[in-house]
C-alpha positions in Angstrom: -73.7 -101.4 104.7 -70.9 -99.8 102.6 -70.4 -101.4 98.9 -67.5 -100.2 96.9 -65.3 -98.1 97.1 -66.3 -94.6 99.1 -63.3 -92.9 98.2 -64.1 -93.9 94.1 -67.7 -95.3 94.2 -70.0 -96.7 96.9 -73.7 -97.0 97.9 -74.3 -96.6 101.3 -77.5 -98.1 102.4 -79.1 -98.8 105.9 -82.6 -99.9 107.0 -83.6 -97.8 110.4 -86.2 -100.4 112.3 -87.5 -97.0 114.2 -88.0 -95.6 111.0 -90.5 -98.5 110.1 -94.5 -99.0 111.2 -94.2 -102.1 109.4 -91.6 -104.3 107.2 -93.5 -102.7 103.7 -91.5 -99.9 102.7 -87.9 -100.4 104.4 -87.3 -96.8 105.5 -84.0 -96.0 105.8 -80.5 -94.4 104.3 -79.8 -94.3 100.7 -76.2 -92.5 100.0 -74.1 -92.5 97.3 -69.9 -91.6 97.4 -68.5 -90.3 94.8 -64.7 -89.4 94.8 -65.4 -89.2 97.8 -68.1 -86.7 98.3 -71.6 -88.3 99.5 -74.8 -87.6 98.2 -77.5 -86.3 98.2 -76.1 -83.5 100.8 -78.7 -84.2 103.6 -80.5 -87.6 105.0 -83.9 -88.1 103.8 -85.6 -91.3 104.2 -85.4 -93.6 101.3 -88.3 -96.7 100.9 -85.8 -98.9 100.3 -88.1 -101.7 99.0 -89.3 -99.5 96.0 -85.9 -97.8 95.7 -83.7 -100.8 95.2 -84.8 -102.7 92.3 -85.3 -99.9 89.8 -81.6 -99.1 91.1 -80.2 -102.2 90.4 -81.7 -101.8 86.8 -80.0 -98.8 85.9 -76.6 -100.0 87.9 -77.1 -103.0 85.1 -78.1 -101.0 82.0 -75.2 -98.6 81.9 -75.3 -96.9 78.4 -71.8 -97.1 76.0 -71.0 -93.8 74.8 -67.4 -93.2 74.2 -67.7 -89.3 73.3 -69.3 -88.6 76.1 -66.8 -90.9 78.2 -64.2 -88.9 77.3 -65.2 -85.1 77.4 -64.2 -83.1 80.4 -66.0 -83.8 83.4 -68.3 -80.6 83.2 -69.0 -81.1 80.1 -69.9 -84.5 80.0 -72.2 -83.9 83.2 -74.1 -81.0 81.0 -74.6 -82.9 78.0 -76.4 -85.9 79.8 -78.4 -83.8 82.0 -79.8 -81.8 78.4 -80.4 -85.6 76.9 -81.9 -86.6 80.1 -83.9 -83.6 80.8 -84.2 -81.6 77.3 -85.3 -78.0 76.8 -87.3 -78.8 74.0 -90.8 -80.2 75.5 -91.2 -81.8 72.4 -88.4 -84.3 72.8 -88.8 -87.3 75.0 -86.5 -87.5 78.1 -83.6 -90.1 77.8 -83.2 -92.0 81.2 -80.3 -94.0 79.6 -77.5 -92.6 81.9 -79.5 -91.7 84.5 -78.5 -93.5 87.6 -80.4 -91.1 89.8 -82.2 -92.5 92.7 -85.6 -91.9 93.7 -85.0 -90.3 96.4 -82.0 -87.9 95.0 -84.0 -85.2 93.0 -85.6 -84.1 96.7 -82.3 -82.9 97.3 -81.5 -82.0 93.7 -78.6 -84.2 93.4 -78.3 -86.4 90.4 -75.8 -89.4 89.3 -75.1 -90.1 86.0 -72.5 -93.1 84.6 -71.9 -93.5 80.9 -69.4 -97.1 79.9 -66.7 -97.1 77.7 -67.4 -101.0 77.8 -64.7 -101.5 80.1 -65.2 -99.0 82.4 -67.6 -97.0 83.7 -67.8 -93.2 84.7 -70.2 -91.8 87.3 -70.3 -87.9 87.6 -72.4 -86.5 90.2 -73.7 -83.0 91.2 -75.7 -81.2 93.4 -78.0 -78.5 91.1 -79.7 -75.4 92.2 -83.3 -75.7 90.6 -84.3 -72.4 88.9 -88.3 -72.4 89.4 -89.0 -69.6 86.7 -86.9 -71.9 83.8 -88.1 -75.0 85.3 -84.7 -76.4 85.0 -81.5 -76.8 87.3 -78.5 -74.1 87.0 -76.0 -75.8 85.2 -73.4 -72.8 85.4 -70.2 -73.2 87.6 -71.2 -76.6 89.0 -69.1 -78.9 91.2 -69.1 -82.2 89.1 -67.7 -85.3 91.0 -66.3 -87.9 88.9 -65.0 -91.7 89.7 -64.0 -94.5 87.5 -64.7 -98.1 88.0 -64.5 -101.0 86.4 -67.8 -103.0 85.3 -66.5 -105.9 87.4 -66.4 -103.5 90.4 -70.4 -102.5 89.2 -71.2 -106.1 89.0 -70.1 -106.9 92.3 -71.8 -103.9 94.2 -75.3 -104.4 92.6 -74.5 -108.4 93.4 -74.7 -107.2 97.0 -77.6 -104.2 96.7 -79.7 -106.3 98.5 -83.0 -105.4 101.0 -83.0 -108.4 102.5 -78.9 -108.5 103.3 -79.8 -105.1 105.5 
């Protein structure tokens, strides 16, 4: 099932029967498009029944911030993956526009959106993950952008259902 717009936004999302012992964990596909690039880069197998309703949470709860909304795309990606993830240990990680899910980090690809509250902006990246800094590379990074509009959001997580698959 394809909802939105692949070549803006969309979440691809498929249960594989073969993929499944039972009905418990609804193994399958979880993809997202972004300006027409797909993420993460490679399949892995998504439980969607724990996966979709912390989804549609965040798809729900996208955080205002009209600076970052309008910095360059780079530079908007960098400065929500420091508040999400900061150097210092001492600060708490801020999940506010992290759209990321479950399943993603595996392949170190992350989605973040941030609203004007009109529109939202997703920016998404694949990272290389420096082991010795314990953080990703965020030097010289392909950032993938699309714009929606929160009507557009409303109607995709309307749809994100496990059951509909």
């Amino acid at each position: 099932m394809i909802l939105g717009d692949p070549y803006k936004f969309a979440i691809i999302i498929k249960i594989i029967k073969e993929w499944n012992i039972s009905e418990a964990f609804g193994n399958g596909v979880l993809l997202f498009c972004v300006d027409g690039s797909i993420f993460p880069k490679e399949i892995f197998t998504a439980s969607l029944n724990s996966e979709i309703n912390p989804l549609k949470e965040k798809l729900k709860n996208i955080a205002a911030n009209n600076e970052i909304f309008k910095m360059e795309k780079e530079a908007a990606f960098k400065k929500i993956y420091n508040i999400t993830f900061p150097e210092d240990v001492d600060l708490d990680n801020d999940y506010q526009f992290d759209i990321t899910p479950l399943s993603f980090p595996e392949d170190n690809s992350y989605i973040f959106a941030v609203s004007d509250g009109a529109r939202i902006r997703i920016l998404a990246s694949k990272l290389k993950y420096i082991r010795e800094e314990s953080r990703h590379k965020l030097k010289n990074i392909n950032v993938y952008e699309a714009f929606i509009s929160m009507e557009e959001m409303k109607e995709i997580v309307k749809e994100l259902n496990v059951d509909q698959l």
